[in-house]
PASEBA-1860 file (N, C-alpha, C; in nm, 3 decimals):
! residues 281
1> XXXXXXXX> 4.943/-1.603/1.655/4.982/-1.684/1.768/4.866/-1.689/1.867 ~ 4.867/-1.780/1.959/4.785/-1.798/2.049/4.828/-1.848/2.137 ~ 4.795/-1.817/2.279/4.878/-1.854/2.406/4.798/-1.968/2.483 ~ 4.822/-2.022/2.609/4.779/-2.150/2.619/4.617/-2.092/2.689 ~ 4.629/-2.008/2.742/4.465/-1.954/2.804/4.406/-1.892/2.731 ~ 4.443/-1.850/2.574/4.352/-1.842/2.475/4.308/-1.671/2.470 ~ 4.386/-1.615/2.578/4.434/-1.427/2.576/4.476/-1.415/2.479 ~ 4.581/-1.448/2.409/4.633/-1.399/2.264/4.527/-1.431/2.210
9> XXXXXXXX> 4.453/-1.330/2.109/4.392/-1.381/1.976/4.461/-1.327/1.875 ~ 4.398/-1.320/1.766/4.469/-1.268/1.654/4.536/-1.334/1.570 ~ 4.567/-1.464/1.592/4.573/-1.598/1.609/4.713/-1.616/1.455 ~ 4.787/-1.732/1.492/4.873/-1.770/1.390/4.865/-1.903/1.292 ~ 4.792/-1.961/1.407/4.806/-2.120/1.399/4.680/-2.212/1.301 ~ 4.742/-2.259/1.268/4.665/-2.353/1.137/4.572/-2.435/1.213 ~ 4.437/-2.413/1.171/4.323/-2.488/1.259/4.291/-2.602/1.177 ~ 4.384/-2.650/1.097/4.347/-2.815/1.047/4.307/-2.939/1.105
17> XXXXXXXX> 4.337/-3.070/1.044/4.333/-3.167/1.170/4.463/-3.189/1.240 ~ 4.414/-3.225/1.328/4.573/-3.284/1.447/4.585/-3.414/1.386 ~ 4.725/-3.456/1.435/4.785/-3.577/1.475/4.684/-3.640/1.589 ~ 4.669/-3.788/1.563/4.611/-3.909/1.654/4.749/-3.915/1.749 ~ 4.723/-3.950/1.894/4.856/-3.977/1.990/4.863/-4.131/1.954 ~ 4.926/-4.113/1.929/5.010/-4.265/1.943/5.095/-4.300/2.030 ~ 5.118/-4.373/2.106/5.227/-4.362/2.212/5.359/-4.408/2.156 ~ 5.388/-4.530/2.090/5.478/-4.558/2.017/5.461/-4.563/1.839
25> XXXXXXXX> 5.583/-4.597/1.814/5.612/-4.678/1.650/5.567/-4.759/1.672 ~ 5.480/-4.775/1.553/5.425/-4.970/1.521/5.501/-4.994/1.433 ~ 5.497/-5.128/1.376/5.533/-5.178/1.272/5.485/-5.255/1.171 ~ 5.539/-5.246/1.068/5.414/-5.366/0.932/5.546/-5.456/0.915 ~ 5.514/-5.576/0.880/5.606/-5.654/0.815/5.521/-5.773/0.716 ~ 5.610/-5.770/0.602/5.577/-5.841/0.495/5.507/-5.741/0.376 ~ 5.590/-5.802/0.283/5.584/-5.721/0.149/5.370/-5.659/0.135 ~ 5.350/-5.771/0.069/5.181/-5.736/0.057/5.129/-5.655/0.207
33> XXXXXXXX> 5.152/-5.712/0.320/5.057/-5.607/0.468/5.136/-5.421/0.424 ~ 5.242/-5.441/0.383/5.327/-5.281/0.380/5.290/-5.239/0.235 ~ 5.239/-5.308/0.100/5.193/-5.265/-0.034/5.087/-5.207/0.000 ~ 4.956/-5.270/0.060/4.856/-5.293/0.141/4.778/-5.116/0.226 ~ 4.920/-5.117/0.293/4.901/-5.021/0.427/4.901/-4.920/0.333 ~ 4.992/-4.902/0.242/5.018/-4.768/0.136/4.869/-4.725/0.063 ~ 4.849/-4.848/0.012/4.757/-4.815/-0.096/4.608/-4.758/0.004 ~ 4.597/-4.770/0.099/4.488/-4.744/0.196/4.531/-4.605/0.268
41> XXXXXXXX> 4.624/-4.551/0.208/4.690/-4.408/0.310/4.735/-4.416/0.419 ~ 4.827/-4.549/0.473/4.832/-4.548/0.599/5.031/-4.458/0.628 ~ 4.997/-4.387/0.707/5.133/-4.316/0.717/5.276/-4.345/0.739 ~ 5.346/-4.419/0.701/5.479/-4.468/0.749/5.577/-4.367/0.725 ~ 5.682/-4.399/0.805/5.795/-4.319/0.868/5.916/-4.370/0.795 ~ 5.948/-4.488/0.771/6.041/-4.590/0.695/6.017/-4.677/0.668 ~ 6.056/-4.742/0.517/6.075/-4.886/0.523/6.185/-4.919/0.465 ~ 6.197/-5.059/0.563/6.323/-5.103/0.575/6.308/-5.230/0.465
49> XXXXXXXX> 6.393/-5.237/0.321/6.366/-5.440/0.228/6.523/-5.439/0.246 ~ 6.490/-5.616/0.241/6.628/-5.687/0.237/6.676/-5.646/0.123 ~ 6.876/-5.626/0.137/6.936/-5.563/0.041/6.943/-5.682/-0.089 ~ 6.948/-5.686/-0.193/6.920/-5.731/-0.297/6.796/-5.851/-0.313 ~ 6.713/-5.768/-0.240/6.578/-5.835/-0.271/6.523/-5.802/-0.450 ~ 6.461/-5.887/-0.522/6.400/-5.854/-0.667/6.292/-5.926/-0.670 ~ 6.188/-5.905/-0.671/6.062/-5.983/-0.722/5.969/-5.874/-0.781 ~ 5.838/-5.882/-0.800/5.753/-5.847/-0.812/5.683/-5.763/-0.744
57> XXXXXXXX> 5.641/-5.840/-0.602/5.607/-5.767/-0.457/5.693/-5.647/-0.441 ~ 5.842/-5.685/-0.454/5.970/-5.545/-0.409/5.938/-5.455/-0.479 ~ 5.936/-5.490/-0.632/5.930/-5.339/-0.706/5.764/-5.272/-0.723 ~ 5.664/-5.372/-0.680/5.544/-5.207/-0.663/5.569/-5.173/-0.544 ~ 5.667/-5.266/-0.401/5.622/-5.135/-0.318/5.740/-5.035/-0.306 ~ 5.868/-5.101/-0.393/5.951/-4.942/-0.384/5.867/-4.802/-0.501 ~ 5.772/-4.886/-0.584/5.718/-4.795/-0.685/5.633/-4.683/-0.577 ~ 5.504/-4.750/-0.485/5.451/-4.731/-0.403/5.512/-4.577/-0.288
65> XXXXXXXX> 5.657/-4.645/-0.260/5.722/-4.571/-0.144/5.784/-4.414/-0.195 ~ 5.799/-4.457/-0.376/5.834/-4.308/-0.446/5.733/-4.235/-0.459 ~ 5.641/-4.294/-0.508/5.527/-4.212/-0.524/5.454/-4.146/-0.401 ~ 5.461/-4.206/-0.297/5.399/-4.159/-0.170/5.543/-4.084/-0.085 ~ 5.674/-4.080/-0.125/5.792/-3.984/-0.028/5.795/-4.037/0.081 ~ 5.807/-4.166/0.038/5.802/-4.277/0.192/6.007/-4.312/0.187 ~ 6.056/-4.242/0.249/6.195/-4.305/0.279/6.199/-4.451/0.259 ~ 6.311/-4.532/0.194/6.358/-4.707/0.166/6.499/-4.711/0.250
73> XXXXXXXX> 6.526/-4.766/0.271/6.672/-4.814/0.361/6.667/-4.957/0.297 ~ 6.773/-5.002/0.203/6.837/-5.123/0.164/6.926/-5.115/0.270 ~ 6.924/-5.278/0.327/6.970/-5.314/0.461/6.988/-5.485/0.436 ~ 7.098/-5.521/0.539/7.057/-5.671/0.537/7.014/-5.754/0.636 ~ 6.958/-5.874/0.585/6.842/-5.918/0.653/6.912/-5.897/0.831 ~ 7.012/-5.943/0.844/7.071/-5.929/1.009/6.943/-5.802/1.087 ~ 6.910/-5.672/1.020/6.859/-5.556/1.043/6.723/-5.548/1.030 ~ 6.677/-5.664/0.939/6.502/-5.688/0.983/6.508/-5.779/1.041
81> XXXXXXXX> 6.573/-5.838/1.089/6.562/-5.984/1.204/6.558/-5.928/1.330 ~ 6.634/-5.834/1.373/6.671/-5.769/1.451/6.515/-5.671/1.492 ~ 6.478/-5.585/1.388/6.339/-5.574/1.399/6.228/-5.659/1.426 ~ 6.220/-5.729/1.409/6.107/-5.881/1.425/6.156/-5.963/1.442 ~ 6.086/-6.042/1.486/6.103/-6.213/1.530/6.012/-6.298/1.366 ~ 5.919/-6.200/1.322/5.825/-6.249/1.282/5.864/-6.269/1.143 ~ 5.796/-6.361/1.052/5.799/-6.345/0.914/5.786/-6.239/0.789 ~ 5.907/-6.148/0.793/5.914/-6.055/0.766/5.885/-6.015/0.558
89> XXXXXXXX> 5.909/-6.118/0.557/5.976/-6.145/0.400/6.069/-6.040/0.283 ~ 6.114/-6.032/0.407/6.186/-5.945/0.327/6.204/-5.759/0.339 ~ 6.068/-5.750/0.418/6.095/-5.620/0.415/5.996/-5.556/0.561 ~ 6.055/-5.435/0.675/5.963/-5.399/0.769/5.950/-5.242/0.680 ~ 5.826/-5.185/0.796/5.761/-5.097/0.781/5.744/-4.972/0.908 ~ 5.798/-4.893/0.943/5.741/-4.858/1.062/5.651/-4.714/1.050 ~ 5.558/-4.778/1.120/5.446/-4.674/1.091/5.458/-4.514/1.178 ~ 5.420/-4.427/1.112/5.443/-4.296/1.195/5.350/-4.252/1.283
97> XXXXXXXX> 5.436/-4.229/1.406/5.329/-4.166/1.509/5.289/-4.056/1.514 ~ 5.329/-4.016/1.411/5.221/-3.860/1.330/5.174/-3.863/1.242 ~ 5.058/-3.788/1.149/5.026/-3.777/1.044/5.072/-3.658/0.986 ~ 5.119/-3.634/0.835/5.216/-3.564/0.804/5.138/-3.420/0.732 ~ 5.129/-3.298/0.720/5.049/-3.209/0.694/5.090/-3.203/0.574 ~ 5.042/-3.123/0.421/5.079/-3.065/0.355/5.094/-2.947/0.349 ~ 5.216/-2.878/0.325/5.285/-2.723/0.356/5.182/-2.650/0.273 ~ 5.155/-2.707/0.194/5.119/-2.556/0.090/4.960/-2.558/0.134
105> XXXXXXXX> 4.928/-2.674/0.161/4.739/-2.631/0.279/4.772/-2.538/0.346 ~ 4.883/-2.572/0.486/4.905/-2.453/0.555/4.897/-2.289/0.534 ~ 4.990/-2.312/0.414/5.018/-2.180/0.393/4.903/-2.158/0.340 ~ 4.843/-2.146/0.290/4.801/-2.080/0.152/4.621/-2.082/0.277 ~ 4.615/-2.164/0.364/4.519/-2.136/0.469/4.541/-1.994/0.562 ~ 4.646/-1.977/0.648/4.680/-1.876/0.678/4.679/-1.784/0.617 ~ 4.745/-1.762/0.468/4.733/-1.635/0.424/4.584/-1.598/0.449 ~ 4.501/-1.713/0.374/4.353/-1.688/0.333/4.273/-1.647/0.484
113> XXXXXXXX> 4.339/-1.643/0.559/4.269/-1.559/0.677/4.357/-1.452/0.707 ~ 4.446/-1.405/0.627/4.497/-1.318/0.645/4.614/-1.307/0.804 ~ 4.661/-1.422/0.789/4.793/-1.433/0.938/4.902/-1.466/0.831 ~ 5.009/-1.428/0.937/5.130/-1.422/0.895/5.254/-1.531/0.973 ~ 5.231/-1.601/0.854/5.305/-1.724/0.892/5.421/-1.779/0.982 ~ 5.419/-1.810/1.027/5.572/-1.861/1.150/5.639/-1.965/1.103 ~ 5.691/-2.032/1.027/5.735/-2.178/0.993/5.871/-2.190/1.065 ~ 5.906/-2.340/1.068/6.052/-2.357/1.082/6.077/-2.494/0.998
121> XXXXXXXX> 6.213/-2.465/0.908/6.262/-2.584/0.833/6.391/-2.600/0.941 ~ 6.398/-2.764/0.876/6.531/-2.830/0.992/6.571/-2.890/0.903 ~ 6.722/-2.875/0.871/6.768/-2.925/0.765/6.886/-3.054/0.852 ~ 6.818/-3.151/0.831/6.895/-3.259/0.881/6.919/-3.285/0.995 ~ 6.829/-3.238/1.101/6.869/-3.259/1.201/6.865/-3.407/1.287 ~ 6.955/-3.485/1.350/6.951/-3.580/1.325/6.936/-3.712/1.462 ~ 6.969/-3.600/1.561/6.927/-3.663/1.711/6.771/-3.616/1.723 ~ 6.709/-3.781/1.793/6.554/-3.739/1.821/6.546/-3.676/1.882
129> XXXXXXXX> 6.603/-3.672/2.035/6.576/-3.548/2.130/6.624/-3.457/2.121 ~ 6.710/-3.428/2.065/6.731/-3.303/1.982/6.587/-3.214/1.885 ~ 6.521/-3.305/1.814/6.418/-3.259/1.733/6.305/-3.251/1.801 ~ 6.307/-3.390/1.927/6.225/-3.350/2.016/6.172/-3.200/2.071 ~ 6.289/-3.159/2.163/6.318/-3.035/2.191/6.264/-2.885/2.137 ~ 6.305/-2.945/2.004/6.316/-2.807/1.915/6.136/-2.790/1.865 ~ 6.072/-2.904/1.852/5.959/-2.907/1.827/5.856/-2.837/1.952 ~ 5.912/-2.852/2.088/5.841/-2.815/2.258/5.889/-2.654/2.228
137> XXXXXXXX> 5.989/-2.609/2.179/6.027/-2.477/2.154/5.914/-2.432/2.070 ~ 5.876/-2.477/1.953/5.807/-2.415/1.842/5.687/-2.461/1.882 ~ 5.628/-2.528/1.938/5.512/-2.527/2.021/5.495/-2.391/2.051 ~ 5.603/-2.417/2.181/5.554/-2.270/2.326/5.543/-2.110/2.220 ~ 5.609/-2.095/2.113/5.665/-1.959/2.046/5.587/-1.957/1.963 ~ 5.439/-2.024/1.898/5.355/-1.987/1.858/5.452/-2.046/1.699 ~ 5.503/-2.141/1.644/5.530/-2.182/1.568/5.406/-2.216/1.457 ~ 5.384/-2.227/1.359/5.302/-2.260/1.252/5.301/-2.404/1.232
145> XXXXXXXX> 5.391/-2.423/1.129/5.457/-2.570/1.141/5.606/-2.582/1.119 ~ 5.624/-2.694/1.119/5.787/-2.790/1.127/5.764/-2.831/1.010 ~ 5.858/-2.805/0.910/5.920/-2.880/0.761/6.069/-2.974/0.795 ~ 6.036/-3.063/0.765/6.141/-3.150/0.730/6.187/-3.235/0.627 ~ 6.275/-3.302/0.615/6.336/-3.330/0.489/6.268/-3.434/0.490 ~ 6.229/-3.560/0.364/6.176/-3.696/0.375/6.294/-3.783/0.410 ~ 6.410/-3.749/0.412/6.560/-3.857/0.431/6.653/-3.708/0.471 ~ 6.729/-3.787/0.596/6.820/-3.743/0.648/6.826/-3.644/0.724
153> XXXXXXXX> 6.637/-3.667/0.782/6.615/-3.636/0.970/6.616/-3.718/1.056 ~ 6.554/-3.682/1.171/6.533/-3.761/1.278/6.411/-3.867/1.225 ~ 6.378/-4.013/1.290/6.301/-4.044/1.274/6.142/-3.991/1.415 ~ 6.085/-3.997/1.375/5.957/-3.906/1.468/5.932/-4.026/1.596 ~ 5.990/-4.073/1.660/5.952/-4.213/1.729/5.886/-4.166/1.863 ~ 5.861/-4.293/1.974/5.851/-4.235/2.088/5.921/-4.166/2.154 ~ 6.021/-4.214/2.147/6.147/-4.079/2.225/6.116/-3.952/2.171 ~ 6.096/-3.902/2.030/6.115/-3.766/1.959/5.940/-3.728/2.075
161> XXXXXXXX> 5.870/-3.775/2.054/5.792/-3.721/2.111/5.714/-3.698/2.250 ~ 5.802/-3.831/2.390/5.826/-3.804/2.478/5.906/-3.660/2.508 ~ 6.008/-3.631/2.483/6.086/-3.517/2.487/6.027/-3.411/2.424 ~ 5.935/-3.374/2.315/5.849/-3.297/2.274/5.732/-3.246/2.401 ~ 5.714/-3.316/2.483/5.644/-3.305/2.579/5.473/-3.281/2.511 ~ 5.484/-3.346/2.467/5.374/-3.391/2.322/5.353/-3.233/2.231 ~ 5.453/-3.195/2.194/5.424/-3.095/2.097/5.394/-3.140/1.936 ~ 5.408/-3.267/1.961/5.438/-3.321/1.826/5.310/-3.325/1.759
169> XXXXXXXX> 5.215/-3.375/1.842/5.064/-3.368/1.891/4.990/-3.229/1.811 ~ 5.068/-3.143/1.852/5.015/-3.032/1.859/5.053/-2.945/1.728 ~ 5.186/-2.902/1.697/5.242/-2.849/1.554/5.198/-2.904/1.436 ~ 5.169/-2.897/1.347/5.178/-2.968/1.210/5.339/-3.009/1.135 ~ 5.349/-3.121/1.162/5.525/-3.132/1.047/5.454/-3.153/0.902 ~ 5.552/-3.121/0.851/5.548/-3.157/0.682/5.638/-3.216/0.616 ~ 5.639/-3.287/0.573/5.778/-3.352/0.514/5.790/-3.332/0.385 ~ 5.880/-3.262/0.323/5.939/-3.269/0.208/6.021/-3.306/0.133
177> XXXXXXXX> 5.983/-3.364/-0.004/6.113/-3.410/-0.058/6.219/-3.363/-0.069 ~ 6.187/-3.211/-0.122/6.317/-3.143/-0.146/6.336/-2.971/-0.123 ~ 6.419/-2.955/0.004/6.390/-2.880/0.087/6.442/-2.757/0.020 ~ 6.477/-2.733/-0.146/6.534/-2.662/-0.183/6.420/-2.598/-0.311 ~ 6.337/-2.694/-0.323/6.213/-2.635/-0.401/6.117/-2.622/-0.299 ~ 6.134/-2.670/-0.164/6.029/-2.612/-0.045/6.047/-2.431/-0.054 ~ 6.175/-2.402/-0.007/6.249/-2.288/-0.017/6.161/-2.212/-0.097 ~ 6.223/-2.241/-0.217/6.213/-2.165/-0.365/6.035/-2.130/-0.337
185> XXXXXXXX> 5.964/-2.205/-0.301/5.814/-2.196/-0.301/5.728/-2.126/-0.213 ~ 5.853/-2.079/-0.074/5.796/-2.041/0.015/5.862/-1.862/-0.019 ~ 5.982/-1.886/-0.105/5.969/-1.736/-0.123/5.903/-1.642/-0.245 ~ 5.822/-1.746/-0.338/5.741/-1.683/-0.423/5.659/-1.658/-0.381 ~ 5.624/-1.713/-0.229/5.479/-1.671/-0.154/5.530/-1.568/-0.087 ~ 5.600/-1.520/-0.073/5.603/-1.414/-0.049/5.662/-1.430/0.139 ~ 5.718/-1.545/0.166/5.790/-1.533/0.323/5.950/-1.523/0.300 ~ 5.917/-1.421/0.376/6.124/-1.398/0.381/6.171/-1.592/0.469
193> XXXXXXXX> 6.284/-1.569/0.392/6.392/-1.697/0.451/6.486/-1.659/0.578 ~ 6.485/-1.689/0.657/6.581/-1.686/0.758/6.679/-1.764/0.824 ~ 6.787/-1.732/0.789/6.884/-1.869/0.836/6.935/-1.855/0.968 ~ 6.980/-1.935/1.069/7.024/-1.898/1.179/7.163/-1.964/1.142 ~ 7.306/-1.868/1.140/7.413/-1.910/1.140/7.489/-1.893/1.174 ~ 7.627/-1.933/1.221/7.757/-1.859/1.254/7.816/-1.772/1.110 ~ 7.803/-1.815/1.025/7.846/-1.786/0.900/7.849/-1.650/0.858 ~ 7.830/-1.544/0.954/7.764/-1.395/0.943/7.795/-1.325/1.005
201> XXXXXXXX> 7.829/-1.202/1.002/7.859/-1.118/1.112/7.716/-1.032/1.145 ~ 7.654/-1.090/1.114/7.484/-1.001/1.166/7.389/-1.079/1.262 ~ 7.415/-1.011/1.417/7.401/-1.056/1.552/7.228/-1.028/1.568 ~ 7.200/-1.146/1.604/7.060/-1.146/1.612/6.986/-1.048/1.661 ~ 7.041/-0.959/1.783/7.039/-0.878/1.870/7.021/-0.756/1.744 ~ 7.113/-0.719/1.657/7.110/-0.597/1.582/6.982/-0.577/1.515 ~ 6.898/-0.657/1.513/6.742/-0.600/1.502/6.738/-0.554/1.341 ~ 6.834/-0.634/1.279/6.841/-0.603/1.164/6.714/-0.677/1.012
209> XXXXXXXX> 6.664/-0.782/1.099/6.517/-0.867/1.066/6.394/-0.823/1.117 ~ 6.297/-0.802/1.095/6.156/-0.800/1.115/6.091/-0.927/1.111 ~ 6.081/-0.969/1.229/5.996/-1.134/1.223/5.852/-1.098/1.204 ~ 5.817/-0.947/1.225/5.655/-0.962/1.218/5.593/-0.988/1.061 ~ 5.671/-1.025/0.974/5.608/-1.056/0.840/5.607/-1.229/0.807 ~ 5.517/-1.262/0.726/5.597/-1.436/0.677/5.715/-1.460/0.680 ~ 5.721/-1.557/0.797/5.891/-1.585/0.824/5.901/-1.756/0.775 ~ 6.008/-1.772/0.782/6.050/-1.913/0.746/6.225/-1.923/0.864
217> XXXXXXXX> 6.250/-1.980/0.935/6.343/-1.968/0.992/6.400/-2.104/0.958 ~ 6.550/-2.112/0.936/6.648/-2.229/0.880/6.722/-2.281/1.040 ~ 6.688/-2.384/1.038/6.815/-2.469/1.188/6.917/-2.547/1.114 ~ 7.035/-2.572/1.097/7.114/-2.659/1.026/7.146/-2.792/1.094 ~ 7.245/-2.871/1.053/7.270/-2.959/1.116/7.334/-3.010/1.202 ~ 7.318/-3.039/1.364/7.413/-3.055/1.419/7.605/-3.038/1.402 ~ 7.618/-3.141/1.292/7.704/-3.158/1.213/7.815/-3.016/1.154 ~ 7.679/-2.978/1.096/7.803/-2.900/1.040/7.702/-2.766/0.905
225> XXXXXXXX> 7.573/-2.749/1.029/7.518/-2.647/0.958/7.436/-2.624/0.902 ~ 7.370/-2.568/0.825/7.279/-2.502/0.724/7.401/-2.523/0.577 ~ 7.294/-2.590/0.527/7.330/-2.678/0.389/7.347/-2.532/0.301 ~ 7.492/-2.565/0.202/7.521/-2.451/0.136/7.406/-2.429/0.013 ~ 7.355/-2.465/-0.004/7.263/-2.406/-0.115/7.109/-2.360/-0.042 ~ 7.074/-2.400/0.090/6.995/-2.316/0.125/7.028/-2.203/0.197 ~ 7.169/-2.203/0.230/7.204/-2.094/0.297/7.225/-1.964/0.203 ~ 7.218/-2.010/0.074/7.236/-1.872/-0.040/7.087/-1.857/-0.093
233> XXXXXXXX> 7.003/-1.936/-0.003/6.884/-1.857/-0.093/6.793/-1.809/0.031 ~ 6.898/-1.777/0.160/6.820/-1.711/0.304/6.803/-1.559/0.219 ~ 6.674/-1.483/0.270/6.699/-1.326/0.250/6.778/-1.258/0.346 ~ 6.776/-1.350/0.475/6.884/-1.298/0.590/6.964/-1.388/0.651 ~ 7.036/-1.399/0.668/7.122/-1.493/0.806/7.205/-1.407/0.962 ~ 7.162/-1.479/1.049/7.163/-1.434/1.162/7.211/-1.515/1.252 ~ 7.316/-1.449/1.313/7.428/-1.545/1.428/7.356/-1.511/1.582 ~ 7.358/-1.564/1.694/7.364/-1.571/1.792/7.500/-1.511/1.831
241> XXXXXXXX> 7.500/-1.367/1.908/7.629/-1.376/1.961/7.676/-1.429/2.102 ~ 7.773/-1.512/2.129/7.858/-1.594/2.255/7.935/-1.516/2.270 ~ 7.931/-1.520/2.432/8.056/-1.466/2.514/8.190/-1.531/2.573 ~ 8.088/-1.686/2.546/8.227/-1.755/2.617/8.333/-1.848/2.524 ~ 8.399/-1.928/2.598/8.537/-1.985/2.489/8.460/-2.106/2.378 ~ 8.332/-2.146/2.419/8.282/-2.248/2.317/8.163/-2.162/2.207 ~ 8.207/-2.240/2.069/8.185/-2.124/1.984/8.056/-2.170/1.934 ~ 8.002/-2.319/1.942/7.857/-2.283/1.866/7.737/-2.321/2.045
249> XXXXXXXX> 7.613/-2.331/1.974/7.531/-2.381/2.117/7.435/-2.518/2.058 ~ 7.375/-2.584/2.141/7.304/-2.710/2.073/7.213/-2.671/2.004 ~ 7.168/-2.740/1.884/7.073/-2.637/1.747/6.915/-2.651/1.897 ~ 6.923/-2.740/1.965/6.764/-2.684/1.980/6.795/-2.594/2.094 ~ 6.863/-2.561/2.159/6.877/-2.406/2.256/6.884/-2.331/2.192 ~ 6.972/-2.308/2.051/6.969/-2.201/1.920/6.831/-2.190/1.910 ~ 6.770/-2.300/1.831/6.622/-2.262/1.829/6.505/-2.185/1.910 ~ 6.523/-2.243/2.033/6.488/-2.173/2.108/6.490/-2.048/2.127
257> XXXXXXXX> 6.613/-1.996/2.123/6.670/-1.839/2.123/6.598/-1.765/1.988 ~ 6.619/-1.839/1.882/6.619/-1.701/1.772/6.430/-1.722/1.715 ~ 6.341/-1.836/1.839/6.217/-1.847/1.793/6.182/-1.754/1.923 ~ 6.244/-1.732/2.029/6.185/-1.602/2.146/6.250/-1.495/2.055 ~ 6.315/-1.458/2.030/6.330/-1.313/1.934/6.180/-1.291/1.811 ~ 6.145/-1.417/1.714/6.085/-1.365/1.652/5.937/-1.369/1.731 ~ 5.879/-1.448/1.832/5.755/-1.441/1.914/5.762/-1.286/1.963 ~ 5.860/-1.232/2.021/5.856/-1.108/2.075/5.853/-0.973/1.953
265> XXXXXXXX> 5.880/-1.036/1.892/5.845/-0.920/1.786/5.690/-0.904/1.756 ~ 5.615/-1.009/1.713/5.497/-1.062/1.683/5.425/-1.010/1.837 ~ 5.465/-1.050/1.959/5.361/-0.973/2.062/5.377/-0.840/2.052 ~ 5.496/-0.765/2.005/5.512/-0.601/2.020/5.404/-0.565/1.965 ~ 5.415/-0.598/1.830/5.325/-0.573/1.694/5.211/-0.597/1.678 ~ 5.157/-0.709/1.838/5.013/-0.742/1.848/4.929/-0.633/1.968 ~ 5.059/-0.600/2.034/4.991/-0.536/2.125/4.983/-0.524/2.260 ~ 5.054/-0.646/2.288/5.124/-0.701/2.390/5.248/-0.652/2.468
273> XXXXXXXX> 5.207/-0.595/2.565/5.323/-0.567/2.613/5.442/-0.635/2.706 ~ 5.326/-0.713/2.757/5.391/-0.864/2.881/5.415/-0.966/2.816 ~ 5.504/-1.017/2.814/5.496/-1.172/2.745/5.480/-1.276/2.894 ~ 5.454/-1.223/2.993/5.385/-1.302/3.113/5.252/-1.279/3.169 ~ 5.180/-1.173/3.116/5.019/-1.198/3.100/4.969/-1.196/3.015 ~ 5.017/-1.109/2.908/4.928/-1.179/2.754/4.824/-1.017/2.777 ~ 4.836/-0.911/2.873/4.778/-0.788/2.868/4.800/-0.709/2.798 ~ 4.727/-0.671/2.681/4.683/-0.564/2.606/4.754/-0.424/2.632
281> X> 4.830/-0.360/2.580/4.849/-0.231/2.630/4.725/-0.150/2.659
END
């Protein structure tokens, strides 16, 4: 980890390239400018083709959008009209105001300097400022990077990253296809899984985890949780305990909470005794 005046060393954080700021989503429209943008590496977030579109153009760029883990939304035209004014033909594009890291650079960088990884996966989480949020959390707590699913998160827009208070800028996300061979991959490397859940009677507080090793921490979904098949392949799961009559808290204040538990472990273990000057015992 490293703190913002650059007192912490010892350091956590992946010195790759950053994200370009973008202030907003752009957009591509028309089959060939969005075949086009792909084949040149350009980063998109979604694309949106008219629902029973078939030609030629449609199927290299849904070929295009598999091969690159570019999310498709079949939609009808009412929903790209609505997007543009412009001659769409059939299909928009919206470009991402991040560039997307690959997890296993990360990792396999960190180890090779010998740090011990911080990650956080978000399994579906599905309000932007919600993800916003949770991303300004894993900023401040010395986070590594953000894994997310390729379908059935937030989309990364200006809002997600106004409310990030540009952390978005700053973390590496990764997007994955499939957050269940992400898992599987991150525990042959050797990082414990951590789920944050109600589902448990083991209170975060009971100190029953060691965050100072490769961690991976799980957020579920607004909705309704941490997805049952990654929740059986956590090495731990860990509840927040509440005192009052409402029984869960919003996943990014959760986040928040159980990413200051594992930062404070990580300053004990660094040496740190203040987590308000960053002074050395």
């Amino acid at each position: 980890m490293e703190s913002r005046n650059n007192k912490f060393v010892g350091g956590n954080r992946y010195s790759g390239p950053r994200t370009p700021k973008e202030d907003k989503m752009e957009m591509i429209f028309g089959l060939r400018p969005i075949i086009e943008a792909m084949l040149a590496g350009k980063v998109l977030e979604k694309i949106f083709v008219q629902k029973g579109a078939r030609n030629a153009n449609v199927d290299e760029l849904l070929d295009l959008a598999k091969k690159h883990d570019i999310p498709v939304a079949s939609v009808p035209i009412e929903k790209l009209n609505n997007l543009t004014r412009k001659n769409h033909q059939g299909a928009v594009a919206l470009i991402s105001a991040i560039t997307y890291m690959p997890l296993d650079e990360i990792v396999t960088s960190l180890f090779e300097k010998g740090k011990s990884p911080l990650l956080l996966i978000l399994d579906r989480i599905t309000d932007v400022r919600n993800f916003g949020s949770i991303a300004r959390n894993a900023e401040c707590m010395g986070v590594d990077a953000i894994v997310i699913p390729s379908r059935g998160g937030a989309q990364i827009n200006a809002d997600a990253i106004k409310t990030s208070a540009g952390a978005l800028h700053l973390v590496p996300v990764c997007r994955e296809q499939n957050l269940k061979n992400t898992i599987d991959y991150l525990k042959d490397y050797g990082v414990q899984i951590v789920a944050c859940t109600e589902k448990t009677e083991h209170n975060l507080n009971d100190n029953t985890v060691d965050f100072v090793g490769p961690t991976a921490i799980i957020m579920g979904s607004e909705e309704d949780g941490i997805s049952p098949e990654y929740l059986k392949r956590a090495d731990a799961k860990l509840r927040i305990p509440l005192l009052g009559q409402i029984g869960s808290l919003n996943v990014s204040v959760a986040t928040g909470i159980i990413l200051y538990e594992a930062m404070s472990h990580r300053l004990r273990e660094s040496g740190y005794s203040s987590l308000n000057t960053f002074e050395p015992r």
